[in-house]
C-alpha positions in Angstrom: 83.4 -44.8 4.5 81.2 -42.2 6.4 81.5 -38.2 5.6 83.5 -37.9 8.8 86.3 -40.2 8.1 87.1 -38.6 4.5 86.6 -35.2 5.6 83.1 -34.2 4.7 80.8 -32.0 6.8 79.4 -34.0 9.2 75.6 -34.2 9.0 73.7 -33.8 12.1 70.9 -36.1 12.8 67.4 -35.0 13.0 66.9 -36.2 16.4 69.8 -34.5 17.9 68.2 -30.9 16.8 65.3 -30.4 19.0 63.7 -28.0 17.1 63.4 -30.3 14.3 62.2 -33.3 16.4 58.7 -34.6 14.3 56.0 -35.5 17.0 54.4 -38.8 16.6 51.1 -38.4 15.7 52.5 -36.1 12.6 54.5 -38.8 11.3 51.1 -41.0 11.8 49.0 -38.1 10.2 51.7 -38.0 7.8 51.8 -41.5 6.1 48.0 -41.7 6.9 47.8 -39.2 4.3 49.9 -40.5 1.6 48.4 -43.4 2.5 44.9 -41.8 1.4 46.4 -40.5 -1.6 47.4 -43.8 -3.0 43.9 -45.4 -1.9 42.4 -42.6 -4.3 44.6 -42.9 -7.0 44.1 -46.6 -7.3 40.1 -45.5 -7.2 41.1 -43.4 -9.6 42.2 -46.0 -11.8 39.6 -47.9 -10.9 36.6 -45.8 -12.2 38.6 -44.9 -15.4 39.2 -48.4 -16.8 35.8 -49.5 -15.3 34.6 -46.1 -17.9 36.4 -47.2 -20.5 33.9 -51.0 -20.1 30.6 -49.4 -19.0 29.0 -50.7 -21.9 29.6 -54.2 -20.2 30.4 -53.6 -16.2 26.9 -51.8 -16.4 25.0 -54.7 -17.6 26.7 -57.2 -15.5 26.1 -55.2 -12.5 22.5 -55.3 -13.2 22.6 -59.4 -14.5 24.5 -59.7 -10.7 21.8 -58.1 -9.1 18.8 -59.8 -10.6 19.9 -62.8 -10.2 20.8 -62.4 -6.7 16.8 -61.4 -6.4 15.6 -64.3 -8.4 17.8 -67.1 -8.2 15.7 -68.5 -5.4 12.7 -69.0 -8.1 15.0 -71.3 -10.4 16.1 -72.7 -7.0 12.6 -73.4 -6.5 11.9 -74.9 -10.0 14.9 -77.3 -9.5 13.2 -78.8 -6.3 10.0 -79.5 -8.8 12.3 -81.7 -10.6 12.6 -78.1 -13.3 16.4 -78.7 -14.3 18.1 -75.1 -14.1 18.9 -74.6 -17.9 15.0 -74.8 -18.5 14.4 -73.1 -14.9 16.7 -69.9 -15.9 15.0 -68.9 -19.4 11.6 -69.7 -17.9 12.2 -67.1 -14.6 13.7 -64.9 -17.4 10.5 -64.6 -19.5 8.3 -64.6 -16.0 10.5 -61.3 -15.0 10.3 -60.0 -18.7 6.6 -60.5 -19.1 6.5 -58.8 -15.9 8.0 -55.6 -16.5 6.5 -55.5 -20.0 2.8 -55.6 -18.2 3.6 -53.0 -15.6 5.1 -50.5 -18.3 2.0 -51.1 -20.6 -0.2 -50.0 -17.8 1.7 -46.7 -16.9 2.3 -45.7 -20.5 -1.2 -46.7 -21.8 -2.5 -44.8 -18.3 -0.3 -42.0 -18.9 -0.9 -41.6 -22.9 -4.1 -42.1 -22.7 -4.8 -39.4 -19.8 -2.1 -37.4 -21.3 -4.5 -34.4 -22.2 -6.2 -34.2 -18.6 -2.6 -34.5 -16.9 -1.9 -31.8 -19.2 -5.0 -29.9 -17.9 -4.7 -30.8 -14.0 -0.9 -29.8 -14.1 -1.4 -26.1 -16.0 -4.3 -25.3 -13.6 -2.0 -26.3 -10.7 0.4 -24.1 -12.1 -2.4 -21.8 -12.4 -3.7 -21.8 -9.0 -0.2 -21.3 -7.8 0.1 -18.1 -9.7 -3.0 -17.1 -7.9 -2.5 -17.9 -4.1 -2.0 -15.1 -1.8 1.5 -13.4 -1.9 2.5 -15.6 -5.4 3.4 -13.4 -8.3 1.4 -13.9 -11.7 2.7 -17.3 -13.1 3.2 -17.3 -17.0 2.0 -21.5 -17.5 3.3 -21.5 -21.0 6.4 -20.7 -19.9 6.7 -22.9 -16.7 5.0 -25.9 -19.0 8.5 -25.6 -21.9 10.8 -25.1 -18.6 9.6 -28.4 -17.4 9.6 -29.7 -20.6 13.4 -28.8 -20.7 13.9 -29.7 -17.7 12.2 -33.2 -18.2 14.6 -33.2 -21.3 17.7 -32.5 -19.4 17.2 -35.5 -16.6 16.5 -38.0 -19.8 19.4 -37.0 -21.5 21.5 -37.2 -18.7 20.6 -40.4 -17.5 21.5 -41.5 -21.1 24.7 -39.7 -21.4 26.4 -42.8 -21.1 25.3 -44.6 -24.1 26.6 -43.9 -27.4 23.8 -44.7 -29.5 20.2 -46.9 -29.8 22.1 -49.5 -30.9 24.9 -49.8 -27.4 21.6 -49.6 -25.1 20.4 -52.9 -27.3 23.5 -54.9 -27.1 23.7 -53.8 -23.2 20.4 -55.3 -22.6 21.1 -58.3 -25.1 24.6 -58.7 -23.0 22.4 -58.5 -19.8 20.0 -61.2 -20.7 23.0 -63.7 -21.7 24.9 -63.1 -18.7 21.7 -63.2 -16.1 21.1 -66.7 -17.6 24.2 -67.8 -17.2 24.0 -66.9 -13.4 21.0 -68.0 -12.3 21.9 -71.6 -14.2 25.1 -71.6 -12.9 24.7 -69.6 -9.4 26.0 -72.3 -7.0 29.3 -72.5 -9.0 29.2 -68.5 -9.5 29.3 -68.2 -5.8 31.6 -70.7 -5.0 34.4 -69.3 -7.4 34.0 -65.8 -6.2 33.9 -66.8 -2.6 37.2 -69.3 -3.1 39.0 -66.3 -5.0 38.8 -63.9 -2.0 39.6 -65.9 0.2 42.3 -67.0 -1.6 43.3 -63.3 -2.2 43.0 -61.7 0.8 44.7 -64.8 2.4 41.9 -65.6 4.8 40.0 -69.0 5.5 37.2 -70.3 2.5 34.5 -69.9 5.6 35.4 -66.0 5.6 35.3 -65.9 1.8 31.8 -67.5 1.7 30.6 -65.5 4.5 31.3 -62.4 2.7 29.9 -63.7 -0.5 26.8 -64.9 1.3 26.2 -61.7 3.1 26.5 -59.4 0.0 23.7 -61.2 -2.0 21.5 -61.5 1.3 21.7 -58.0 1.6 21.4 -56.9 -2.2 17.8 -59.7 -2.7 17.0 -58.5 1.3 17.3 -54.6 -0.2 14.9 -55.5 -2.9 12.6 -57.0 -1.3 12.4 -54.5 1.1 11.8 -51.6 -1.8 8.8 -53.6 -3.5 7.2 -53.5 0.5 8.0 -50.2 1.2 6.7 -49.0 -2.5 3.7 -51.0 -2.1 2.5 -49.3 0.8 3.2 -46.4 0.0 1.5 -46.5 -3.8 -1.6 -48.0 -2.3 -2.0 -45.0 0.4 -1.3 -42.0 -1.7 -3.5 -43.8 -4.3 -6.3 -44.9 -1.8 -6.1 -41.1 -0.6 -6.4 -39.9 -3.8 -9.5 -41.8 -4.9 -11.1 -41.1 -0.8 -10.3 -37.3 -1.8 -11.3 -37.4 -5.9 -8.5 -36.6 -7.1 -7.8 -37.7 -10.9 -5.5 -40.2 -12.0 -5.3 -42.0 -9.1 -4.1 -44.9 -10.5 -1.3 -43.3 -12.1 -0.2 -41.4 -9.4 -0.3 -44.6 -7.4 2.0 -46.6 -10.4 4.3 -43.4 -10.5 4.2 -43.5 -6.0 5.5 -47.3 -6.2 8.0 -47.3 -8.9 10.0 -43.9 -7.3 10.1 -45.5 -4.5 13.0 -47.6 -5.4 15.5 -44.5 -5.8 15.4 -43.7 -2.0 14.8 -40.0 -0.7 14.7 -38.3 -4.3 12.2 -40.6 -5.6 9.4 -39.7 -2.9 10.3 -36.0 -3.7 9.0 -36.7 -7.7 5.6 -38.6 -7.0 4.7 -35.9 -4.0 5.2 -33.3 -6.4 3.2 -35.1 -9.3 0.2 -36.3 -6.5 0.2 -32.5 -5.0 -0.2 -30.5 -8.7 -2.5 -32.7 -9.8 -4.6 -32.3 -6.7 -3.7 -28.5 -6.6 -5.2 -28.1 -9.7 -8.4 -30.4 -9.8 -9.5 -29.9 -6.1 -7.8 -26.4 -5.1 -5.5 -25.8 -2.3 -7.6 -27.5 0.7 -7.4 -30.8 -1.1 -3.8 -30.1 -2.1 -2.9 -29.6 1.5 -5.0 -32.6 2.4 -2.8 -35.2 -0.2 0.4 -33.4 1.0 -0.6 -34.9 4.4 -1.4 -38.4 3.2 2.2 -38.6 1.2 3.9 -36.9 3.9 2.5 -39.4 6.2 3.1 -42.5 3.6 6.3 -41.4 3.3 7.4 -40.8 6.8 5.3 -42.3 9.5 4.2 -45.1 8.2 7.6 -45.8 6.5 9.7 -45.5 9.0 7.1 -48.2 10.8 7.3 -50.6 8.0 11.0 -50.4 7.1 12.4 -52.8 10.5 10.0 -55.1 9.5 10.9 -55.0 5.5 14.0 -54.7 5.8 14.9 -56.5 8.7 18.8 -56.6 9.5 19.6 -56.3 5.7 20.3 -52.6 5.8 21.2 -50.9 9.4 21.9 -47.4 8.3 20.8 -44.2 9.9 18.3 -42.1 7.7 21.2 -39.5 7.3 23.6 -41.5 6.5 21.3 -43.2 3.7 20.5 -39.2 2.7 24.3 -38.9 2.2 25.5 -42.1 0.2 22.3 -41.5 -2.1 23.3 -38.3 -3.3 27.0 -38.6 -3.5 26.2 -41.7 -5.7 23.8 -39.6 -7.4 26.4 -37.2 -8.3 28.8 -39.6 -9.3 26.7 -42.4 -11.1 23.2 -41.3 -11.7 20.4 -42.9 -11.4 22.2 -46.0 -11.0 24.6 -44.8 -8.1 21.3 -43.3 -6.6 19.7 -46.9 -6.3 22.9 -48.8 -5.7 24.5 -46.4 -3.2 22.9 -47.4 0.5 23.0 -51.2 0.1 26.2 -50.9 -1.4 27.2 -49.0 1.5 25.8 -51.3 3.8 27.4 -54.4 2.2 31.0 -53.0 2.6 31.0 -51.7 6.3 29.3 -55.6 7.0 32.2 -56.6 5.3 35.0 -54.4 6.7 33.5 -55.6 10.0 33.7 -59.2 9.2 37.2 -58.9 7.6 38.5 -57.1 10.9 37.3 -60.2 13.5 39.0 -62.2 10.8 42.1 -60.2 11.9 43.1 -58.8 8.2 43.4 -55.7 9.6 45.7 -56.6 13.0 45.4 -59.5 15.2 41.5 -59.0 16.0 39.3 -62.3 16.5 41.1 -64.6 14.2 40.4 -67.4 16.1 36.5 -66.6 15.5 36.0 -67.2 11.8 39.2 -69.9 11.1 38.2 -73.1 10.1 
């Protein structure tokens, strides 16, 4: 029985009363909103359980990575009659051995140079002090703020792990599970590829696309770092030995391996390469490796990166700039590494899943089998 019939006052409708009418695109903006505010509280959620596993989503992330990178060696093995469960442990030890080498040499270099780096950095900091229109620099004191400062980055970038003993079992954990990919990748692949398709409710070709285009674009990512560091290590370093400046083989090492965390990473070697040079040559040869980095790090860079990276990562520089320091913030280090190819992998993939026509009736007929 409506209000009228027993009596009750009668309620006017909303679109009766003008002045209450709701335009269109407010109702839109309206449930766009909420609509936003449920996407970030199931983000929310997200990240929190995700927290409460970092001591195993962060190894597996890295395991997922790497073996993206060098499944193609096992892949390799296998086609020299190598089966993979011999093939996996073998590329293991290669990458292990590997790593091992290249952190000998900077930590012998840097160790066994420590004294003169020492020495080049406090006269930099000395020199400073004494250029024109620079106030009198206390080096003891700016030496223990870097040192805190040095202090603070470490400890932050291990904030996340408990104790000695959680950073071992991540890297144990690691090990196991990048084995267990690279032996198993084909099926891997497969059964991540047949589960979102089977999700999403779109055809196995689109699942296997999307699978296929996030570990091209993760190895093509890599692959396109070690280039990009490689030239640039071997020019600072190569300018550094034309112009005499010491420890030009660390400053090369330190030039390369920065080079993976994009933007902030070119920002720590130039400064390293520039006091150094500041304080061994004086300011003329300072300014002069400021050019060659900047010049590393720009010109030639933005020649070489189309050809490393090919169609792996289309991203404006600014956009790249923004996505690395938001994951910065967020997730360190890691975030910092992960952030523009991650980036890049789910706008290919938002792209893909609209001509699939998930999101509306788009160019279904495109991708279905």
């Amino acid at each position: 029985m409506s209000p009228t019939e027993w009596g009750g006052p009668k309620i006017p409708a909303v679109d009766r009363l003008p002045g209450l009418r709701v335009p269109a695109w407010l109702q839109a903006l309206g449930r766009g909103a909420w609509l936003l505010v449920g996407i970030a509280v199931l983000l929310a959620i997200a990240f929190f359980l995700l927290g409460l596993v970092s001591d195993l989503v962060i190894p597996l992330v890295f395991a997922a990575i790497l073996a993206a990178i060098f499944v193609p060696l096992v892949d390799r093995l296998e086609r020299w009659a190598v089966p993979r469960w011999l093939g996996a442990p073998l590329v293991v030890l290669l990458v292990i051995g590997v790593v091992l080498v290249v952190a000998w040499m900077v930590v012998a270099g840097l160790v066994g140079q420590g004294r003169e780096i020492l020495a080049q950095a406090t006269a930099g900091l000395e020199e400073a002090g004494s250029l024109p229109g620079m106030a009198a620099l206390d080096t003891d004191q700016a030496i223990r703020t870097l040192g805190e400062l040095v202090r603070t980055l470490v400890s932050g970038l291990l904030s996340g792990l408990s104790s000695v003993t959680v950073l071992i079992v991540g890297i144990v954990t690691g090990l196991f599970i990048l084995l267990f990919l690279m032996k198993d990748w084909r099926l891997v692949v497969d059964g991540a590829a047949d589960q979102i398709a089977a999700v999403l409710g779109l055809p196995d070709r689109v699942g296997r696309q999307i699978v296929f285009d996030t570990v091209h674009s993760f190895r093509g990512y890599a692959w396109g770092l070690t280039i990009v560091g490689l030239m640039n290590g071997a020019v600072v370093g190569l300018g550094a030995l034309l112009l005499g400046v010491p420890l030009a083989g660390p400053i090369a090492i330190v030039t390369f391996i920065t080079s993976y965390i994009p933007f902030f990473g070119a920002f720590f070697a130039g400064a390293f390469a520039e006091l150094v040079a500041l304080g061994a040559k004086g300011l003329s040869v300072a300014l002069a490796m400021l050019a060659i980095t900047l010049l590393a790090n720009n010109t030639l860079q933005n020649l070489l990166e189309p050809v490393a990276f090919g169609r792996t990562l289309r991203l404006h520089p600014l956009v790249v700039l923004l996505v690395t320091t938001a994951g910065t913030l967020l997730f360190g280090v890691l975030g910092a590494t992960l952030a523009a190819p991650v980036t890049a992998v789910t706008l290919r993939t938002i792209r893909l899943l609209s001509e699939a026509g998930l999101f509306g009736e788009g160019r279904a007929g495109a991708l279905a089998e």
